[in-house]
C-alpha atoms as an extended CHARMM CRD file, in Angstrom:
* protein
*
       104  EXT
         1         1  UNK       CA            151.3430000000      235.0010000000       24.4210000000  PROA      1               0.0000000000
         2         2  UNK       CA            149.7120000000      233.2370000000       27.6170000000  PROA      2               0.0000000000
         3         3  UNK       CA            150.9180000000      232.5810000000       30.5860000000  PROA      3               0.0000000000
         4         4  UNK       CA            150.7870000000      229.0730000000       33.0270000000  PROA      4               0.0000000000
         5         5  UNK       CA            150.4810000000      228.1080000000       36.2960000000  PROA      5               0.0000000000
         6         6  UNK       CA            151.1880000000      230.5020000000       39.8080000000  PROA      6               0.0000000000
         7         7  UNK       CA            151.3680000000      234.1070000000       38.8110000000  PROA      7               0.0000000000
         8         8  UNK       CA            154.3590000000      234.7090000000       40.7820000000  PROA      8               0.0000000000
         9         9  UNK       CA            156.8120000000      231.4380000000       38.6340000000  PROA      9               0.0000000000
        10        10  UNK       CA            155.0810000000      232.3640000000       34.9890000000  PROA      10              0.0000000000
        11        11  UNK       CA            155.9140000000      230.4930000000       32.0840000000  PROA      11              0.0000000000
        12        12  UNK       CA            155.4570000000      232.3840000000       28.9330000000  PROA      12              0.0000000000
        13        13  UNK       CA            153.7210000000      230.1120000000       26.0670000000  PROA      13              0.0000000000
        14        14  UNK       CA            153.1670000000      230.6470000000       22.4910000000  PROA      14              0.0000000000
        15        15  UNK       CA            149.9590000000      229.2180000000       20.6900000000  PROA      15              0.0000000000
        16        16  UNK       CA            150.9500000000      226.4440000000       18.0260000000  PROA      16              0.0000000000
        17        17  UNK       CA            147.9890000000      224.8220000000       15.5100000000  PROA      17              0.0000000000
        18        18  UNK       CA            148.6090000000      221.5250000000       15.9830000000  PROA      18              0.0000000000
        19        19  UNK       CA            146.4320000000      218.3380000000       14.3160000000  PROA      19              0.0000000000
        20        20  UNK       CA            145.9460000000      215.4120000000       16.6200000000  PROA      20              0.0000000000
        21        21  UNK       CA            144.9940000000      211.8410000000       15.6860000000  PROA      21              0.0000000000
        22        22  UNK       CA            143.6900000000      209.5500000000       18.5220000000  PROA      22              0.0000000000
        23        23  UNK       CA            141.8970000000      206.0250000000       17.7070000000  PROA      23              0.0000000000
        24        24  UNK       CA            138.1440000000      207.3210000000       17.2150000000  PROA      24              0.0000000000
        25        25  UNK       CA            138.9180000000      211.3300000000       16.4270000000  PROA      25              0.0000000000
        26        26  UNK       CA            141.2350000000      214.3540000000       14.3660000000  PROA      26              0.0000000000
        27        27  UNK       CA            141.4920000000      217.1210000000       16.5650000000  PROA      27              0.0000000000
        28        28  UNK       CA            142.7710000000      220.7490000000       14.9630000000  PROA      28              0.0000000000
        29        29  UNK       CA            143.5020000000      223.8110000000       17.6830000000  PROA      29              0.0000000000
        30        30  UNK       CA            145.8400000000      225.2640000000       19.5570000000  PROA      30              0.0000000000
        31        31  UNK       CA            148.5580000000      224.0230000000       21.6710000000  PROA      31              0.0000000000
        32        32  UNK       CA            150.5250000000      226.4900000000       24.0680000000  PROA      32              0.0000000000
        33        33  UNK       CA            153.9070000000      225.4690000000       24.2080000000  PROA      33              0.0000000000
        34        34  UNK       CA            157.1400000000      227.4340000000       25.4620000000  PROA      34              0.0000000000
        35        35  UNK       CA            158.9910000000      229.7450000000       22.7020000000  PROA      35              0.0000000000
        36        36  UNK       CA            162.0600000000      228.1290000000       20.8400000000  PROA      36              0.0000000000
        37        37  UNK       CA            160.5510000000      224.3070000000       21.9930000000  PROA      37              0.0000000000
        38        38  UNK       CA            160.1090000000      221.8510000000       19.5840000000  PROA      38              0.0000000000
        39        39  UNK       CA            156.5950000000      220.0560000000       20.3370000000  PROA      39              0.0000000000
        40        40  UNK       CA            158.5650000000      216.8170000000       20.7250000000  PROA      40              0.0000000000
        41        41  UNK       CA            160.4750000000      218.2550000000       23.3860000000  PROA      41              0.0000000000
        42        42  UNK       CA            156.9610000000      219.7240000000       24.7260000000  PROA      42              0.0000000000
        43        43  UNK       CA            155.3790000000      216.5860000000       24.8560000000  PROA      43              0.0000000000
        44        44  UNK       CA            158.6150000000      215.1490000000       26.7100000000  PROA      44              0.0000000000
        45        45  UNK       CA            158.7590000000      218.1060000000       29.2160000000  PROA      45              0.0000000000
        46        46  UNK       CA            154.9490000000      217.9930000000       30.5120000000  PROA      46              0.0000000000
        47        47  UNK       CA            153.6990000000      214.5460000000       32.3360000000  PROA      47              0.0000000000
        48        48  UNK       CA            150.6190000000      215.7790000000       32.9280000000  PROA      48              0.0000000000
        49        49  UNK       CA            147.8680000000      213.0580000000       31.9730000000  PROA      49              0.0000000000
        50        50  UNK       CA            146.1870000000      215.7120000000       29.6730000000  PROA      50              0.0000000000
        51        51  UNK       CA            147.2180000000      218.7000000000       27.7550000000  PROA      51              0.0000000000
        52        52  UNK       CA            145.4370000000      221.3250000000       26.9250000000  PROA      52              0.0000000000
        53        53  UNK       CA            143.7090000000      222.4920000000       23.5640000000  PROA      53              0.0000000000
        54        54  UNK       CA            142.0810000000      225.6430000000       22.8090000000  PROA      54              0.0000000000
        55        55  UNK       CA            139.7210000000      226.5880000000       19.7790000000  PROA      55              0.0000000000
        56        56  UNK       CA            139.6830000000      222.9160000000       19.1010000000  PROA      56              0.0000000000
        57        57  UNK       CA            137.6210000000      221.5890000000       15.7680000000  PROA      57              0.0000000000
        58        58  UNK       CA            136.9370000000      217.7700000000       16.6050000000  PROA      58              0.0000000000
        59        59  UNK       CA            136.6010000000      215.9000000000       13.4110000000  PROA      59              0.0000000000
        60        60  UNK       CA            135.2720000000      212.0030000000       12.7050000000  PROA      60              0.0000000000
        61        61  UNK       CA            138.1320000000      209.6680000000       10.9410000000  PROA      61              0.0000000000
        62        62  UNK       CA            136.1310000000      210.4170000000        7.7400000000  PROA      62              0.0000000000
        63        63  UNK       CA            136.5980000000      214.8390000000        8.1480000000  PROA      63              0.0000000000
        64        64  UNK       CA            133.5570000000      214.9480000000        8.9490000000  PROA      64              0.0000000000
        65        65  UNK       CA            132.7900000000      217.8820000000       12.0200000000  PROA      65              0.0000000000
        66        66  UNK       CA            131.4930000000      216.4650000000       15.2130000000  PROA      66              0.0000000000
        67        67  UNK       CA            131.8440000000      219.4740000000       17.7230000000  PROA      67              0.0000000000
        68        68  UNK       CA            134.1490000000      222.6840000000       18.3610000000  PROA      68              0.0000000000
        69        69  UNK       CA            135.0500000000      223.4090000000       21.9190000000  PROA      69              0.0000000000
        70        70  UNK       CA            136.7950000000      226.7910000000       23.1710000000  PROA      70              0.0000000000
        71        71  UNK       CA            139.0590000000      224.2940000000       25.5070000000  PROA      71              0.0000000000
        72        72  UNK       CA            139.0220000000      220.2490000000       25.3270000000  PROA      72              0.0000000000
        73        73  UNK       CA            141.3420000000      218.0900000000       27.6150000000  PROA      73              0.0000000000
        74        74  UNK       CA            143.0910000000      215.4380000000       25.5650000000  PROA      74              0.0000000000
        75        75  UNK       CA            144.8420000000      212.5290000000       27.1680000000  PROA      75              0.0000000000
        76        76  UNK       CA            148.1220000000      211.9600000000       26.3880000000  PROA      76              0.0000000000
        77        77  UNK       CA            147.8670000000      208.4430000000       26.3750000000  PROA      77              0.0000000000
        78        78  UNK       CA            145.2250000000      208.2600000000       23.6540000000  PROA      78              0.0000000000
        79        79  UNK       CA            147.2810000000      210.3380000000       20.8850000000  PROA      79              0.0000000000
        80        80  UNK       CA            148.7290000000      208.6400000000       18.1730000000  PROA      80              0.0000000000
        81        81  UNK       CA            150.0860000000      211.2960000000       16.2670000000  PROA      81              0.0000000000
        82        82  UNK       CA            150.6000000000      214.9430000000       16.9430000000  PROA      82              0.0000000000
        83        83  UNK       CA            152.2620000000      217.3560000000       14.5300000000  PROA      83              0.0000000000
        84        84  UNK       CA            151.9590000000      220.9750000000       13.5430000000  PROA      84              0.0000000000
        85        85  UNK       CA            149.8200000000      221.7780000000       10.7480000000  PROA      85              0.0000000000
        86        86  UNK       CA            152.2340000000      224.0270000000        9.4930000000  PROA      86              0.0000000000
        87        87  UNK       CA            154.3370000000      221.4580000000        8.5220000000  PROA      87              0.0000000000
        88        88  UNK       CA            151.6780000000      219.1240000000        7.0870000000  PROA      88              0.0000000000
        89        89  UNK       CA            151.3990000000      218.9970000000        3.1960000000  PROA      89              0.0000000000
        90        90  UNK       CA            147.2790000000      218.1350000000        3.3120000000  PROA      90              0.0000000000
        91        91  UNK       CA            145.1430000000      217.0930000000        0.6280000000  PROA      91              0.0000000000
        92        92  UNK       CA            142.8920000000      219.8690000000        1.6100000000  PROA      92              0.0000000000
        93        93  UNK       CA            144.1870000000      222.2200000000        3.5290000000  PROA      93              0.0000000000
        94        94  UNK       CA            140.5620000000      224.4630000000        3.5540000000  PROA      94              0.0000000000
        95        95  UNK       CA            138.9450000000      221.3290000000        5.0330000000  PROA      95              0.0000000000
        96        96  UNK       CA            141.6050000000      221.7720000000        8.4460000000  PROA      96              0.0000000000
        97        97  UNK       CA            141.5610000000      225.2140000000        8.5770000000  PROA      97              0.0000000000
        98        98  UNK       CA            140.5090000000      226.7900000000       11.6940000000  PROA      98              0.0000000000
        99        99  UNK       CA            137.9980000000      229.9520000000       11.6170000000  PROA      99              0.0000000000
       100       100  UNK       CA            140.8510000000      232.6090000000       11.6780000000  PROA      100             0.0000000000
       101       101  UNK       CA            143.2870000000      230.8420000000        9.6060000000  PROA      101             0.0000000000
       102       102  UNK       CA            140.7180000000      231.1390000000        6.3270000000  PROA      102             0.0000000000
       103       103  UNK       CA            140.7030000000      234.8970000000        7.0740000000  PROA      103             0.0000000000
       104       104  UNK       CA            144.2240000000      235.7520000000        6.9480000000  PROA      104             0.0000000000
């Protein structure tokens, strides 16, 4: 578990994998969010202008790989869809995966 914002008024977080779809780009990573919060609520809770990703895989429209980054910024305002990829049933699941997830 992580922890946000001043050390003394923590907020424990839990890491969710998460796939994004803005206009031009399919993000896959992680998205801390607050145990026992659905990420709808999540969303609805933060109005920051960006939320942060971690171990993010940043894929064309087509799948194909463009970058990884250890932390990307994504604006709210650009998503268009945001779900967990537990809960997606995906043509190919291998092709989403991030690193760790093949190895368990």
């Amino acid at each position: 578990m992580t922890y946000r914002g001043d050390p003394a008024a923590r907020v424990e977080l839990e890491q969710q994998t998460v796939l994004i779809r803005t206009h031009e780009q399919v993000i896959v990573g992680q998205l801390h969010v607050r145990p026992q919060t659905r990420l709808k609520d999540e969303m609805d809770l933060c109005s920051d202008a960006y939320m942060a990703v971690t171990r993010a895989r940043v894929y064309a429209p087509d799948a194909r790989l463009l970058y990884v980054a250890d932390f990307l910024l994504v604006a709210r305002a650009r998503i268009e869809t945001i779900a967990p990829i537990e809960d997606l049933r995906l043509a190919d699941p291998e092709a989403w995966a991030l690193p760790s997830d093949r190895e368990s």
